[in-house]
N, C-alpha and C positions, 0 to 999 in steps of 0.2 A: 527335710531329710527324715527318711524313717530307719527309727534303730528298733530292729526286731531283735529278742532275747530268744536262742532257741538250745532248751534245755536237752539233754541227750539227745544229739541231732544225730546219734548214730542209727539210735533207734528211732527215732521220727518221722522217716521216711522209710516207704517197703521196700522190700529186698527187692530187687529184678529178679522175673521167671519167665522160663520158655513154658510156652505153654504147644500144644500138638492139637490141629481143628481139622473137621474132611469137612469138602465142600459135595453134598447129594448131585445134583448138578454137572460140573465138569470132572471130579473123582478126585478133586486134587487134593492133596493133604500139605496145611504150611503151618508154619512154626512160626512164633509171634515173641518175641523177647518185647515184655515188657517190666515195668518202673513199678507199674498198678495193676489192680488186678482186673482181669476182664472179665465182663457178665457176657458179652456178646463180638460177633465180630463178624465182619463181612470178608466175601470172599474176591481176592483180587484179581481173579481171571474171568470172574462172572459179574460183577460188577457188585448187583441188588441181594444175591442172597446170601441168607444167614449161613453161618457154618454150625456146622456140630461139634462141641468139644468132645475131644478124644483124652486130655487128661495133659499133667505135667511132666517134662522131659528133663528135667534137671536132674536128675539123679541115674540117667541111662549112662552107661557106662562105657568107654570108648566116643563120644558124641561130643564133639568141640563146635560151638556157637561161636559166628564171626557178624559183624555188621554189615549191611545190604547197602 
């Protein structure tokens, strides 16, 4: 059995954020809600390529995030 101690477990793990990425390629722009933060991220209409980060959405106003 393992007993892990985990001390302010509110803050020990990151917040979730949407983040906003264009793909050069196909033009698409997607939204990525995640846990952790992302350094990168591919595009899922093109399969291989990198996306460009466009910046974070959580603070756009009117904009409700639902699961996929």
């Amino acid at each position: 059995m393992l007993n892990l101690e985990i001390k302010n477990s509110a803050s020990a793990f990151p917040q979730p954020g949407t983040t906003l990425w264009h793909c050069d390629l196909c033009d698409a722009f997607i939204s990525i809600h995640s846990a952790q933060i992302l350094r990168a991220a591919l595009c899922p209409v093109c399969g291989d390529v990198t996306l460009e980060f466009c910046g974070r959405v959580n603070s756009m106003p009117g904009i409700q995030f639902g699961d996929a």
